[in-house]
SEKE-706875 format. One line per field, with one value per residue (C-alpha): residue number from 1; residue in one letter; chain; x, y, z. Coordinates in pm, 1 decimal. Example, Ala and Ser with C-alpha at 12.3 -4.5 7.8 and 13.67 -1.06 7.14 Angstrom:
REM residues 2
resi: 1; 2
resn: a; s
chain: A; A
px: 1230.0; 1367.0
py: -450.0; -106.0
pz: 780.0; 714.0
//
This chain:
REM residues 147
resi: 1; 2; 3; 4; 5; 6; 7; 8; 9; 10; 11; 12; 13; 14; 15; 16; 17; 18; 19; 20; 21; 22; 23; 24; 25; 26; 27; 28; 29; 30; 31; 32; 33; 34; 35; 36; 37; 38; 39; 40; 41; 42; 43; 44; 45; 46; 47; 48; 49; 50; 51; 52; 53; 54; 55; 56; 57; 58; 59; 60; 61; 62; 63; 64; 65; 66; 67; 68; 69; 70; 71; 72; 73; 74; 75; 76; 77; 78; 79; 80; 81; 82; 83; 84; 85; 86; 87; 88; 89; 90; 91; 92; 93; 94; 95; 96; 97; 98; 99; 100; 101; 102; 103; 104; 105; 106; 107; 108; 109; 110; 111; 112; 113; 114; 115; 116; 117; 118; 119; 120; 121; 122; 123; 124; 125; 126; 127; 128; 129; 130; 131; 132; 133; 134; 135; 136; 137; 138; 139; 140; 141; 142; 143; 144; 145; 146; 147
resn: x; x; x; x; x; x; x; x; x; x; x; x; x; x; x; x; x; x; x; x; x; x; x; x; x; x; x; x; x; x; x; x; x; x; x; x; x; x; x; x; x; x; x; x; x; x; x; x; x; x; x; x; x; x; x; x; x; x; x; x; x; x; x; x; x; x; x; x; x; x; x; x; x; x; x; x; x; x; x; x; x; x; x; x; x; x; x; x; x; x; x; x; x; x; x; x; x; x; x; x; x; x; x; x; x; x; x; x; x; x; x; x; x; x; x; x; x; x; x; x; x; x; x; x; x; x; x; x; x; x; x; x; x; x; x; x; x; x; x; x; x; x; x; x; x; x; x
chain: A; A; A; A; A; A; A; A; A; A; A; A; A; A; A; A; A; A; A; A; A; A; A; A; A; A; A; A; A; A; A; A; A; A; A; A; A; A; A; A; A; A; A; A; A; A; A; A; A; A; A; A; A; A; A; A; A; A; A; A; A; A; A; A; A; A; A; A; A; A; A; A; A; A; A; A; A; A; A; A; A; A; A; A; A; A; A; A; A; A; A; A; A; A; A; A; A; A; A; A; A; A; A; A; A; A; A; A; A; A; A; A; A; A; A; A; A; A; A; A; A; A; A; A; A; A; A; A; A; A; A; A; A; A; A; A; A; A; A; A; A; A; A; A; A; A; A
px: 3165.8; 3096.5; 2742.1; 2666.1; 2425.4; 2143.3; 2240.2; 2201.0; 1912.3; 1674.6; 1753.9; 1663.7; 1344.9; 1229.7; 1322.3; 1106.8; 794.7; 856.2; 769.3; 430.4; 173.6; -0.1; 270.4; -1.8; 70.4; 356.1; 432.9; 827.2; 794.1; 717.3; 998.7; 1185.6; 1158.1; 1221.7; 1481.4; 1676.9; 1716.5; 1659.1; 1298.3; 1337.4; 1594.4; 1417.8; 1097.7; 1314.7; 1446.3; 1092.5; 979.6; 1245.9; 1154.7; 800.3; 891.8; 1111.1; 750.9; 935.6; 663.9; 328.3; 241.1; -146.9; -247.4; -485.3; -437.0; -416.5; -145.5; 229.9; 414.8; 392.3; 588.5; 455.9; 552.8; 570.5; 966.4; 1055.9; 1033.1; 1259.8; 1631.8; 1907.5; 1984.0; 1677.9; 1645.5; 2021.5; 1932.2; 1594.8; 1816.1; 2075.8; 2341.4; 2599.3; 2820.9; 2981.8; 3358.2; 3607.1; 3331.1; 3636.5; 3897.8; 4080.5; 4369.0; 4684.7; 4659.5; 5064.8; 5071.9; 4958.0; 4922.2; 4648.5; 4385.6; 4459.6; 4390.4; 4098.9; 3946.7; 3995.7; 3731.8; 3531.5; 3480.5; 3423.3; 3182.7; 2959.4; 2981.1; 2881.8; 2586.1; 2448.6; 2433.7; 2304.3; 1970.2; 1986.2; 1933.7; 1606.8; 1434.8; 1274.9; 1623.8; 1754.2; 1442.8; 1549.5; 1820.9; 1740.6; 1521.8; 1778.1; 2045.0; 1767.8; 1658.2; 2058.3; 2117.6; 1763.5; 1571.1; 1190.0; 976.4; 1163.1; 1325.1; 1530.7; 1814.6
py: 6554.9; 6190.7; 6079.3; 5781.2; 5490.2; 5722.9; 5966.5; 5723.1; 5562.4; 5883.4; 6024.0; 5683.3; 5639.9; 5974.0; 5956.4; 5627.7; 5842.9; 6129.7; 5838.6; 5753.4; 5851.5; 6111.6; 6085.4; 5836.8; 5641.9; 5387.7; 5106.0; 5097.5; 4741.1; 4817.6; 5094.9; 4821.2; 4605.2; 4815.1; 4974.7; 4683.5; 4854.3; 4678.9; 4793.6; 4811.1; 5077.6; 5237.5; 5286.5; 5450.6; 5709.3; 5781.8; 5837.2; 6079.1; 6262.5; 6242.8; 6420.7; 6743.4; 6778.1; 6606.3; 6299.4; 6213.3; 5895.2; 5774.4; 5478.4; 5194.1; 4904.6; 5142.3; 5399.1; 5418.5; 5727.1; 5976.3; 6298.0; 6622.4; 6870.2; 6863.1; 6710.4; 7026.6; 7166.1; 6938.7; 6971.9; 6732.7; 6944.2; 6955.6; 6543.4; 6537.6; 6720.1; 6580.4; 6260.7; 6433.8; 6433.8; 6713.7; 6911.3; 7080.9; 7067.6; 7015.7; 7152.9; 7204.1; 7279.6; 7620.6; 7728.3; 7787.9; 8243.7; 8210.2; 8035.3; 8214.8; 7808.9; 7739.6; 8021.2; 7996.0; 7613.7; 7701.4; 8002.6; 7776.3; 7434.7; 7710.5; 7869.3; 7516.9; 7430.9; 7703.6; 7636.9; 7268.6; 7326.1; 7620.0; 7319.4; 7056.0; 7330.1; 7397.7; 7012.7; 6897.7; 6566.2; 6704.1; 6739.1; 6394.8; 6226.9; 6413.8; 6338.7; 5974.3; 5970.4; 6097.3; 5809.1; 5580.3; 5673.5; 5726.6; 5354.2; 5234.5; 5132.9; 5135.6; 5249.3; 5007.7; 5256.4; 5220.2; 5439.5
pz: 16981.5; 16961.7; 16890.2; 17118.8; 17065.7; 17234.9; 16975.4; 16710.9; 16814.2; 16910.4; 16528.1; 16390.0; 16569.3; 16506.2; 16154.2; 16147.0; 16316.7; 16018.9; 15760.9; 15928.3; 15662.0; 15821.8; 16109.4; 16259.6; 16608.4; 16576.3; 16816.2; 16991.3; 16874.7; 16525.9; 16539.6; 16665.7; 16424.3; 16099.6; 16235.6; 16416.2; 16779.8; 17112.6; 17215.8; 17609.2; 17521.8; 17244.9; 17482.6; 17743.6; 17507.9; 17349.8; 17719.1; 17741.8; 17376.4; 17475.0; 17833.4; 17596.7; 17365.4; 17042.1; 17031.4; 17191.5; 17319.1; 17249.6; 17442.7; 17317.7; 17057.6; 16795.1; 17011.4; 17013.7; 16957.4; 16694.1; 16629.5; 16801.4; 16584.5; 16213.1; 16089.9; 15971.0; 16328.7; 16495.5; 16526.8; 16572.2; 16869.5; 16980.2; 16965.1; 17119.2; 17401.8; 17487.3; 17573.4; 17785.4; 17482.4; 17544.7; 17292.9; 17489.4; 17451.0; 17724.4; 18032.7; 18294.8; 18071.0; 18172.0; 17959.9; 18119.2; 18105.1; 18052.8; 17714.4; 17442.8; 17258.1; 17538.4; 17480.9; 17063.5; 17140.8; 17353.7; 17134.7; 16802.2; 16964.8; 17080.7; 16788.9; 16644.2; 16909.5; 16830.2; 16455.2; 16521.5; 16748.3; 16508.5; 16222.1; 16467.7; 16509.6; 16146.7; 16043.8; 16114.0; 16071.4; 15745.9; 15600.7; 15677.7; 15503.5; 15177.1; 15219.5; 15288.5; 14997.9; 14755.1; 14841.7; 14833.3; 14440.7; 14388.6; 14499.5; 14293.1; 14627.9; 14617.9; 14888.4; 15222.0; 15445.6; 15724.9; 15871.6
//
């Protein structure tokens, strides 16, 4: 699995949105900013979030987006596939029925597939802002935060 700049992105924007007090409204521009990420592609991908149910959009001077559901109840995978991220290994890949290496090959990413996309809908945003938190204090940072 690779995680692409969407990837990268979508978890760092909504991990900005999980540190809204209250998870109040934030602006793609504000988002933007903090987290240094181009906003005309930023605002595409929270269009696609908001479109899967992971974030709202409220309109108005005081609007932007804000998470839907509480951190703990969104996934990695659940962010990964609201932007058309797949983890799905080798999607056309047939093993040769002959050799006994192909289908041991085959089984063994399988296996690992499964493993990796059970832990990508065990980690949720909640998770990776303790986590967050706990290098911050490790490294002596205050109360700045960005991804």
């Amino acid at each position: 699995m690779k995680l692409t700049t969407r990837s990268h992105y979508s978890v760092k924007a909504l991990l900005d949105l999980s540190l809204q007090p209250n998870y109040g409204p934030t602006s793609v521009k504000a988002i933007a900013r903090r987290q240094d990420l181009p906003a005309p592609y930023l605002e595409k991908l929270l269009i696609e979030m908001r479109r899967s149910g992971l974030v709202n959009a409220l309109r108005g001077s005081q609007g932007g987006y804000q998470l839907a559901r509480q951190p703990s109840q969104i996934s990695l995978g659940q962010i990964l596939e609201a932007v058309g991220e797949t983890i799905e290994p080798l999607p056309h890949y047939n093993p040769d029925a002959e050799q006994a290496e192909d289908w041991v090959t085959f089984s063994l990413w399988k296996r690992l597939h499964e493993k990796l996309k059970e832990a990508l809908y065990k980690i949720t945003l909640a998770d990776l802002y303790y986590d967050a938190r706990s290098w911050q204090a490790s490294q002596g940072e205050a109360t700045s935060f960005v991804v």
